[in-house]
C-alpha positions in Angstrom: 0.0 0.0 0.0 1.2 3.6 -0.9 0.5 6.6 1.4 0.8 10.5 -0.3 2.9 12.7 1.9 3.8 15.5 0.6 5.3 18.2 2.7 7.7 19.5 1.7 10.3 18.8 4.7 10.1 14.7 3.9 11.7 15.6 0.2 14.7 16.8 2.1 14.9 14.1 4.3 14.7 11.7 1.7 17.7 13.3 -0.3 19.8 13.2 3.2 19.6 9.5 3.4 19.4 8.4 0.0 22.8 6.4 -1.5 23.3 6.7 2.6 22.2 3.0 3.2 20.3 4.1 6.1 16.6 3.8 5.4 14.3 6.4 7.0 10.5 6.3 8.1 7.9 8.5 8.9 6.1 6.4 12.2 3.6 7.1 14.8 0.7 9.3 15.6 1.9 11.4 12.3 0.8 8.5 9.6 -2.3 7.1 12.0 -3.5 10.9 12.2 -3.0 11.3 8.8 -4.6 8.3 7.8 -7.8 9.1 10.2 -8.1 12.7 8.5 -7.0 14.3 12.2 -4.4 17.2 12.5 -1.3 16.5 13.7 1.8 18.6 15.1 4.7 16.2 15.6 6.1 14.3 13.5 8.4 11.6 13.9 10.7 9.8 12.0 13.0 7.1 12.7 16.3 6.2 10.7 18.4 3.1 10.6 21.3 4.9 12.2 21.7 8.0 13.9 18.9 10.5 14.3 20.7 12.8 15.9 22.9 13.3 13.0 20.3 12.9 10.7 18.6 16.1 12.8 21.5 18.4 12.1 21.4 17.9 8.6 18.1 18.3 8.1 18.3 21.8 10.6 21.2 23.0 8.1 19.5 22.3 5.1 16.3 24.3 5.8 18.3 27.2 6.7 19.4 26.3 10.7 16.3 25.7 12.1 15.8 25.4 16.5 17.3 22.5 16.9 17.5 20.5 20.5 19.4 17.6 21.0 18.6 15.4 23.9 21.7 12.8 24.1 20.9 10.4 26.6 17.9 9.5 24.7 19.3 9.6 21.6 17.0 11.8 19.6 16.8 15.4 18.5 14.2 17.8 17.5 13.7 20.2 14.2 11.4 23.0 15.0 9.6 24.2 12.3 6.4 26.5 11.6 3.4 25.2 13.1 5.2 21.7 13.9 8.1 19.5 15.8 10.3 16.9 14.1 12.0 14.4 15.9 14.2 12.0 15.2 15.3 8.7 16.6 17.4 5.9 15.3 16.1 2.3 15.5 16.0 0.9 18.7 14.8 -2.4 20.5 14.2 -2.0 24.2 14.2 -4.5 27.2 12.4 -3.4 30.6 13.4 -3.7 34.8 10.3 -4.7 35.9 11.0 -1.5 39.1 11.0 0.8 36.2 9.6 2.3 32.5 12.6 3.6 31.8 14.1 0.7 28.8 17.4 -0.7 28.3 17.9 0.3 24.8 20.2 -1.3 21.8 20.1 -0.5 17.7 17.9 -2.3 16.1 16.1 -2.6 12.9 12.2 -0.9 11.5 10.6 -4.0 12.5 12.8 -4.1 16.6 11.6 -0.1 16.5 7.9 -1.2 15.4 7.8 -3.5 17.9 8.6 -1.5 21.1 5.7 0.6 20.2 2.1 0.8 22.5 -0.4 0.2 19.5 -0.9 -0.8 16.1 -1.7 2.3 15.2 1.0 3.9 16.3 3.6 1.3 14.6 2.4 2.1 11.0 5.5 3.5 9.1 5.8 5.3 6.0 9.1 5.1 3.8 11.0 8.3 3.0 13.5 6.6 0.8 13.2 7.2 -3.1 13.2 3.6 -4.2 10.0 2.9 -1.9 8.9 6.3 -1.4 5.2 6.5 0.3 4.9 2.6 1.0 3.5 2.1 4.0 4.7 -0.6 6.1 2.7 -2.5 8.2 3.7 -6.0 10.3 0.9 -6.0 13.1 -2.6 -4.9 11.4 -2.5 -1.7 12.1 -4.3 -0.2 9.0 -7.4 -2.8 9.8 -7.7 -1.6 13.5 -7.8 1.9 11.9 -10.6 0.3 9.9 -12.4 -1.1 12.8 -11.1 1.2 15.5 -9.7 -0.9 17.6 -6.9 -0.5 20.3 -4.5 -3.4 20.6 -1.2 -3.8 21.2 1.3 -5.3 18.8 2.8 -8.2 20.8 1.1 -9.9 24.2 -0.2 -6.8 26.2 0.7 -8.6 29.6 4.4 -7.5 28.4 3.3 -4.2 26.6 1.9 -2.8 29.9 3.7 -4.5 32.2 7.4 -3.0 30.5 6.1 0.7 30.8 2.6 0.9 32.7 1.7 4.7 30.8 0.4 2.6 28.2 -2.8 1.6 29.7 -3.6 5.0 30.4 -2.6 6.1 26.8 -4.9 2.9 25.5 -7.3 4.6 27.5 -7.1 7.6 26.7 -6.7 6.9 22.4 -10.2 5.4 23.0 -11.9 8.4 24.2 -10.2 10.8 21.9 -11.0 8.7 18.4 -14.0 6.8 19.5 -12.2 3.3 19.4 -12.6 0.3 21.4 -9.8 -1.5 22.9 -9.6 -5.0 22.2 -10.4 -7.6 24.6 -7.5 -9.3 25.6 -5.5 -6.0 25.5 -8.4 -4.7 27.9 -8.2 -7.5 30.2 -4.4 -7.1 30.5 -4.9 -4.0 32.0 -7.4 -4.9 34.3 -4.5 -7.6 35.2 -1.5 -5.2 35.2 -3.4 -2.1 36.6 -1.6 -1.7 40.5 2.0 -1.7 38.3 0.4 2.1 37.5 2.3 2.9 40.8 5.8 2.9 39.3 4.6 5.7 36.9 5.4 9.9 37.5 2.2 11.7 39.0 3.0 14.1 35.9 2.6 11.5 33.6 -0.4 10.0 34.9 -2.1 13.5 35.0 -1.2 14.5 31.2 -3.4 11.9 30.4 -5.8 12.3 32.9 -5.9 15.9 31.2 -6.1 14.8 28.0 -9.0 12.4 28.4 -11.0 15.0 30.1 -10.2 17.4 27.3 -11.8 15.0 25.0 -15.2 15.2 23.3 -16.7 12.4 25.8 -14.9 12.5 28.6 -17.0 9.6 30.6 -16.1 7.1 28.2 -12.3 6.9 29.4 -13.5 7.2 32.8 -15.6 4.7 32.9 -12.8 2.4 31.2 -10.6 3.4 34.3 -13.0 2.4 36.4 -13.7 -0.7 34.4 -9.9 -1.9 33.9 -8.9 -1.2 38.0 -6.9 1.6 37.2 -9.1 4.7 38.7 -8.5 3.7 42.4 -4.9 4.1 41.7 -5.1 7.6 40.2 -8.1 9.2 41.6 -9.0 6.9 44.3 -11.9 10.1 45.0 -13.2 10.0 42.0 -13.5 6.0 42.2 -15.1 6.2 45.9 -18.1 7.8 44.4 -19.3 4.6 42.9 -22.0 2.9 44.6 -25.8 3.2 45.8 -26.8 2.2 49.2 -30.6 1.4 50.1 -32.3 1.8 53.2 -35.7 1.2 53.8 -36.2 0.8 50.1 -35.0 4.0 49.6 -31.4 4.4 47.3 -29.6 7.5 46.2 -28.1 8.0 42.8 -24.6 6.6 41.7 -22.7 9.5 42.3 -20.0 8.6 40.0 -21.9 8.3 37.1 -24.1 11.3 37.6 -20.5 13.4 37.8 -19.4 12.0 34.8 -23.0 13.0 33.4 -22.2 16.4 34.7 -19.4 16.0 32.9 -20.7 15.0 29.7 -23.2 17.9 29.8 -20.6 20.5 30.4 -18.3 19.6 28.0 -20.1 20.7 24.5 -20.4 24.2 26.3 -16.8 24.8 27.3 -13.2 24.2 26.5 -11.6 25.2 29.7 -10.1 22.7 31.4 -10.3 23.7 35.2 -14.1 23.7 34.8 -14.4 20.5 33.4 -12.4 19.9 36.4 -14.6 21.4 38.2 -17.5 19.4 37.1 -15.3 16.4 38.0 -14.9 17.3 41.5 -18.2 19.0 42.8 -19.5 16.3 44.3 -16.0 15.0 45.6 -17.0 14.8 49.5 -20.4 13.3 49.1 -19.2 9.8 50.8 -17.6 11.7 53.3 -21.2 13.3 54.1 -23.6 10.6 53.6 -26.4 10.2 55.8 -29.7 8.2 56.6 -32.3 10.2 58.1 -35.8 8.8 58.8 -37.8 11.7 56.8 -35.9 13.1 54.3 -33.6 9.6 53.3 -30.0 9.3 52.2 -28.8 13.4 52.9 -25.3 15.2 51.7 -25.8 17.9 54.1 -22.5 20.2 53.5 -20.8 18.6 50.9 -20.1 21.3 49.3 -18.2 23.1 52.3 -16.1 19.5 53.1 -15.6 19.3 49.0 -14.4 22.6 49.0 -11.6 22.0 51.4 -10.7 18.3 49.4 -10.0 20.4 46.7 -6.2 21.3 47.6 -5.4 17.8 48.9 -6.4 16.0 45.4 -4.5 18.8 43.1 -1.3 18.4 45.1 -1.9 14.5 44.5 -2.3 14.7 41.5 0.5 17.7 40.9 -1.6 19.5 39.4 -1.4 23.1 39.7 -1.4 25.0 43.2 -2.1 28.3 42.0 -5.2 30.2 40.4 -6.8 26.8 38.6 -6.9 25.3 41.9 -8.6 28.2 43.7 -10.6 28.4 41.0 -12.0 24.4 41.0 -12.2 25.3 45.0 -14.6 28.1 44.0 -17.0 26.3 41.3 -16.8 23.4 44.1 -17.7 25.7 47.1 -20.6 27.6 45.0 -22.2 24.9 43.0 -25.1 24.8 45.1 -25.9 28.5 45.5 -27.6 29.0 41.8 -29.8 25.5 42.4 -30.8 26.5 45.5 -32.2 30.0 44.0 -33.6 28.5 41.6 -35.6 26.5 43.6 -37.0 29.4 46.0 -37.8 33.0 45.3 -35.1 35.0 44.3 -34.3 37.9 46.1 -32.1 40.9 45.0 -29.8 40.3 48.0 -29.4 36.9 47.2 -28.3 37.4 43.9 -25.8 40.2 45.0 -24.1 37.7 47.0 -23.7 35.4 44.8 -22.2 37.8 42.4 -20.2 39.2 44.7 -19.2 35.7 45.7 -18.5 34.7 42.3 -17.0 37.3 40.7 -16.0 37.3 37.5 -16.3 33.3 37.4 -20.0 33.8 37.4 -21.0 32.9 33.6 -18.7 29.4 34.8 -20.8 28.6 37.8 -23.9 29.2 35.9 -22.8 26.6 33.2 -22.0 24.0 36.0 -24.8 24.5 37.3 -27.1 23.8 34.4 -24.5 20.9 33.5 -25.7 19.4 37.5 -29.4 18.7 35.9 -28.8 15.0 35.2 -33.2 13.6 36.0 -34.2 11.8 34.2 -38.1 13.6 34.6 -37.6 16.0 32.0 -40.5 18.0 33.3 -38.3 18.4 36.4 -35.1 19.8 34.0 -37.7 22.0 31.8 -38.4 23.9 35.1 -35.0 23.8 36.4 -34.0 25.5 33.1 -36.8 28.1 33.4 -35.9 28.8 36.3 -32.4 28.9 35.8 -33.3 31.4 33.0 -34.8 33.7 35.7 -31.9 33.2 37.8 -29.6 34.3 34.8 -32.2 37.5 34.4 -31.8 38.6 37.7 -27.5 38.6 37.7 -27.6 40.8 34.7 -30.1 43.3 36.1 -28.8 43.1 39.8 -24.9 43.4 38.3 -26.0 46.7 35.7 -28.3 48.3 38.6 -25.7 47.6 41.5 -22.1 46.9 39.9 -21.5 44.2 42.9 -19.5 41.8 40.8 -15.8 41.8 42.7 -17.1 45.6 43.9 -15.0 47.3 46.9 -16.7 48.3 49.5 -16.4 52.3 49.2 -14.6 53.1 52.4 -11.3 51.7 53.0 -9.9 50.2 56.0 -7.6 53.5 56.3 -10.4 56.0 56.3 -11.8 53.8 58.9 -9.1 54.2 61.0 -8.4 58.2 60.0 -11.8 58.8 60.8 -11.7 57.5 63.9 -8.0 57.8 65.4 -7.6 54.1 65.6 -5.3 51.7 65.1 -6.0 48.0 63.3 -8.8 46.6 64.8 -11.8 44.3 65.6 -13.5 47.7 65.2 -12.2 48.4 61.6 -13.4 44.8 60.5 -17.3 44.9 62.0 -17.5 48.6 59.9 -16.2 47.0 57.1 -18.0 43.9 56.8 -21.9 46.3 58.1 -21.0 48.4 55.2 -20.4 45.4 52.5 -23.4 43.7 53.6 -25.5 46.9 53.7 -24.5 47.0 50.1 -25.4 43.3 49.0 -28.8 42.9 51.2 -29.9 46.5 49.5 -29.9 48.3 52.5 -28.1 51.1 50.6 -26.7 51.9 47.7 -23.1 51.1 46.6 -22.0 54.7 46.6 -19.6 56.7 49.0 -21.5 59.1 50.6 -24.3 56.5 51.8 -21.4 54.2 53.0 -19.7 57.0 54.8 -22.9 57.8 56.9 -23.2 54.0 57.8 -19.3 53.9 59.1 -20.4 57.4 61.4 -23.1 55.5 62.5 -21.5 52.0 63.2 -18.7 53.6 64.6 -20.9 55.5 67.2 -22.4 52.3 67.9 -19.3 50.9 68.9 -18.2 53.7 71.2 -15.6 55.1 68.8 -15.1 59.0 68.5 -15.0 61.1 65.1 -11.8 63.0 65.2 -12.0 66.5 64.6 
């Protein structure tokens, strides 16, 4: 079978090598990408010698292009516009079973094609002018493209057991591209899942990342869940699962209502920490279950208890301390405060606290929200969306009447304290905090002048003394 490739970069290459006696491949996610229609960025090619050398060349050739050289691996990479080019020479690998991290040795195409994860990703195209655009293909991978299908080129007990990422990245190929992975290859990974302990928390979140960046997310987190693997990498996630029954009364699986949540969210939004966000809103509901006689299986503060989870699970998972996790924190803390006013009346001051709560992250919570309605009574989600729509009505004219959205409350701490001839203080705080909640229960307006009475006035109350 012949493959067309035509940029213009693999013409170079192939004039570098030929009369060389070093054949040279395209291989990898670059030929199964381009034979599934997909875009790629990174190409990689693999030469039956050195592809670090090979690299330089093909830098000086197309005018010194960023090149990096990593030595102890063996490869290099050619940056060019709008994609990366590495390049290895053949290798075959051996594994310690205490790490991922391969003994490796020259080898031929076919050695290189076997240390690979998939078919799919073992497909090879030739860049040499006597076979130019012939595709090479020892394990099936073209007819698992067919039938999208995830399996491993030699027994997977070895594949996963030699470097353990790969049952996440099977994983994870499945949700991006809609594949299945094949049977035996899925029950190797059931077998081999606790040898995901030897892998980097980095590594296992890139994919974790990746799979909720995908169209579907629940599909590779049921598979986790499935193959073993998600009470080794988000053993919160995996202690949703489960519904208890009492009296003939059971509460929803938790785990797959989030990734429902999840599902729902994920046509609205690209951003990652609120995908995450959906992921983890209900993250302390086992940790707050209850029976109660009336009112059944309860969740009383889950939100708060969630809310303080949040920190513990990112630096787990090493994900990011900073503003995404304070952000996930936030959506976690505030996920209930929209349903619940869209259950009752909604009040002006109401909705100013929740903007001023919110912030800027409003539009965000909202969408969670909405994303939360997983009954299956659609009369109940028709008037959860009405009323949502109401809710949504009322931000916009509380937030152009009242500008409360991350407002300041008009008088500072240091007028306080002018005003008054005091120091820091209890004092300084009570003023403060009567003045901002005058603001958000309407009391008055968010103007100085009405503020400035109410700190005379609170400051009176409190025995304090205007300075002249």
């Amino acid at each position: 079978m012949k493959c067309f490739i035509n940029l213009p970069v693999f013409e170079t290459i192939s004039e570098i090598v030929s009369g060389t006696n070093k054949p040279c491949y395209v291989i990898g996610g670059y030929v199964r990408d381009m034979l599934l229609g997909r875009p790629t960025k990174d190409i990689d090619i693999v030469v039956m010698g050195s592809g670090i050398e090979l690299a330089r060349e093909v830098s000086v050739r197309l005018g010194k292009k960023p090149l990096s050289v990593f030595k102890n691996f063996g490869t290099a990479m050619v940056a060019l516009p709008g994609c990366d080019i590495e390049f290895v020479g053949a290798r075959k690998e051996s594994y310690r079973s205490d790490s991922r991290k391969p003994v490796v040795e020259n080898g031929t195409l076919e050695d290189d094609q076997k240390r690979r994860d998939f078919t799919i990703n073992a497909l090879a195209i030739s860049l040499n002018k006597e076979s130019w655009g012939e595709l090479v293909d020892p394990f099936g991978g073209i007819e698992d493209l067919k039938n999208k299908v995830i399996r491993t080129p030699l027994d997977p007990d070895i594949t996963y057991s030699d470097d353990p990422l790969r049952m996440l990245r099977a994983i994870r190929f499945a949700t991006q591209l809609g594949f299945t992975i094949e049977e035996n290859s899925f029950l190797a990974i059931a077998r081999n899942a606790e040898r995901i302990k030897i892998i980097s928390k980095e590594r296992i979140i890139d994919e974790l990342n990746k799979i909720i960046a995908s169209p579907k997310p629940s599909v590779g987190f049921t598979l986790l869940e499935q193959s073993n693997l998600l009470g080794y990498v988000f053993p919160e996630l995996q202690n949703l699962k489960g519904i208890d029954t009492k009296a003939g009364r059971a509460h929803k699986d938790n785990f797959y209502h989030t990734l429902q949540v999840l599902d729902n969210l994920t046509p609205k939004t690209d951003n990652l920490w609120l995908r995450w966000s959906a992921l983890m809103h209900d993250i302390a509901k086992p940790a707050t279950k209850k029976w109660d006689q009336k009112a059944g299986w309860t969740f009383h503060g889950h939100e708060f208890i969630g809310a303080k989870m949040v920190p513990g699970i990112f630096r787990n998972l090493k994900l990011p301390m900073g503003p995404p996790m304070k952000y996930v924190q936030k959506m976690v803390l505030l996920h209930l405060r929209p349903i619940v006013l869209s259950q009752e009346e909604v009040t002006d001051s109401a909705v100013r606290r929740l903007l001023f709560d919110a912030g800027n992250d409003i539009d965000d919570l909202m969408m969670l929200c909405e994303a939360d309605i997983t009954s299956k009574n659609d009369e109940k989600v028709k008037r959860y969306l009405k009323n949502f729509k109401l809710v949504r009505r009322k931000l916009k004219e509380i937030e152009e009447k009242d500008a409360v959205r991350n407002f300041q409350p008009p008088v500072s701490g240091e007028l306080i304290m002018e005003t008054f001839g005091i120091g820091p203080g209890r004092e300084v705080g009570i003023i403060k905090n009567t003045i901002k909640d005058s603001i958000l229960d309407g009391l008055i307006h968010n103007d100085f002048e009405q503020a400035y009475q109410l700190m005379l006035t609170k400051g009176t109350e409190l025995g304090l003394t205007q300075k002249c």
